[in-house]
C-alpha positions in Angstrom: 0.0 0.0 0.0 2.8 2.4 0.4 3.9 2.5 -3.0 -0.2 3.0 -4.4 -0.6 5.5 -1.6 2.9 8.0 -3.1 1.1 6.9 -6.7 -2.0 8.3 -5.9 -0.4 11.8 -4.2 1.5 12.2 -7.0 -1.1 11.6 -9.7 -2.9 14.1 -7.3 -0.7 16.6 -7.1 -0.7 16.5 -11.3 -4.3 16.6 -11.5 -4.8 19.3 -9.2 -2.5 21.7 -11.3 -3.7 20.5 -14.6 -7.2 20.5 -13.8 -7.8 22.7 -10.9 -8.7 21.8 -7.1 -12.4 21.0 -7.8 -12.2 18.5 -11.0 -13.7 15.6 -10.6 -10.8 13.4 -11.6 -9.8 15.0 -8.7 -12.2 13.7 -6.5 -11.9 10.7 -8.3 -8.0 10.1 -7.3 -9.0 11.5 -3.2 -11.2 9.1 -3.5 -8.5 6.2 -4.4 -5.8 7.8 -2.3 -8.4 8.1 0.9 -9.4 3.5 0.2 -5.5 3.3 0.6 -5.5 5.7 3.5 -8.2 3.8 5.0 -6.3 0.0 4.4 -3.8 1.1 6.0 -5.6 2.2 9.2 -5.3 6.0 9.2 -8.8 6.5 9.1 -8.5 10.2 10.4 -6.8 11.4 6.9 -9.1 8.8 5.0 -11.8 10.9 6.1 -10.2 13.8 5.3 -9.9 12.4 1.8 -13.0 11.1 1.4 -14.8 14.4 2.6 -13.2 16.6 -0.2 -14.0 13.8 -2.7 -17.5 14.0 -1.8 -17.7 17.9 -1.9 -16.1 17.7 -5.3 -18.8 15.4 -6.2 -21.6 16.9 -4.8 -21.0 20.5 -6.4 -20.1 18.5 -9.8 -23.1 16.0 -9.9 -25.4 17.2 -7.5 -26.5 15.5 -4.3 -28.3 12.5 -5.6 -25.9 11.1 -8.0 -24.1 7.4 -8.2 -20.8 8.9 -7.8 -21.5 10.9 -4.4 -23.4 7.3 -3.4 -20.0 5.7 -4.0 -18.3 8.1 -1.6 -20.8 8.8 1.3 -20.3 4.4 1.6 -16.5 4.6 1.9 -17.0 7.7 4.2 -19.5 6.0 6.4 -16.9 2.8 6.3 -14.8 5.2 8.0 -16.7 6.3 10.3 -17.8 2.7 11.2 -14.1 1.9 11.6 -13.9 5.1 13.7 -16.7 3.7 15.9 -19.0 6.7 14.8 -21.7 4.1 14.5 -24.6 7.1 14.5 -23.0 9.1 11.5 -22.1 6.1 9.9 -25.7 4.8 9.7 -26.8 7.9 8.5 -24.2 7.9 5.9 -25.4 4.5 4.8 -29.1 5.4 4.9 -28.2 8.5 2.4 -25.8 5.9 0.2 -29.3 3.7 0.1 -31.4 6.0 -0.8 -29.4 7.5 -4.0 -28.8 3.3 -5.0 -32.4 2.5 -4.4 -33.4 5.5 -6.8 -30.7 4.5 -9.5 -30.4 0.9 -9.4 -33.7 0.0 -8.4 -34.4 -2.3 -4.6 -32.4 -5.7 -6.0 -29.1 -4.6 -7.7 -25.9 -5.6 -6.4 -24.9 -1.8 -5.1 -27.7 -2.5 -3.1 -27.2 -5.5 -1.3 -23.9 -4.5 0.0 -24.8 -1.0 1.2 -27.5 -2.9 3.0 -25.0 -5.1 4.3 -22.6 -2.4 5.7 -25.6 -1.2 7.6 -26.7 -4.2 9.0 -22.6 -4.5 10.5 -23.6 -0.9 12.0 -26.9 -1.9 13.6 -25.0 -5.2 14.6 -22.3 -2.7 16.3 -25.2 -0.7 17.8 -26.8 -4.2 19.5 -29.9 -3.4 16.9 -30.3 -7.5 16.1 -33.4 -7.4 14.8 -33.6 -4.7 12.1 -29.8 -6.2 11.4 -31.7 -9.0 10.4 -34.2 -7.3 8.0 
């Protein structure tokens, strides 16, 4: 992971004077650089990371789009990995939501955003809506 994690500053660093602070190649390499981050268990600047990505996002696609689904779920893996079990769930619900809308209630997005909140409601002692 070390040698992905200077790959993915210095592609960074590139994209960010080539294309400006607020591309969303940008975003898309935070995003990249923040999973590394967060594999190698320093969640606190794969938040960091995944934050920006998802304001990138957000003011590039709007709020409801696939892409910022894609990063409110890492962010909210963070956060579970933080113990931030309430903000995490939210973060999950939100991710649902934009999947649901997109994919429709059985695509594969789906099922595993479902599945990273059931691991939150399991952490919260919530068994039974874990199990629905």
């Amino acid at each position: 992971y070390d040698q992905a994690k200077v790959l993915h500053q210095r592609t960074l660093h590139i994209q960010q004077k080539h294309y400006g602070q607020d591309h969303v190649q940008v975003a898309s390499t935070l995003n990249n650089l923040a999973n590394v981050l967060l594999h190698q268990g320093d969640y606190d600047q794969a938040k960091v990371h995944f934050e920006r990505a998802l304001h990138i996002k957000q003011h590039n696609y709007g709020q409801d789009h696939v892409e910022v689904a894609s990063t409110l779920n890492n962010l909210a893996n963070v956060l579970l990995h933080q113990g931030d079990y309430d903000q995490a769930k939210v973060l999950y619900h939100r991710t649902l939501h934009i999947e649901q809308k997109h994919y429709g209630q059985d695509h594969v997005e789906v099922a595993s955003t479902l599945n990273n909140l059931a691991v939150v409601l399991r952490h919260q002692g919530d068994y039974d809506q874990a199990k629905v």
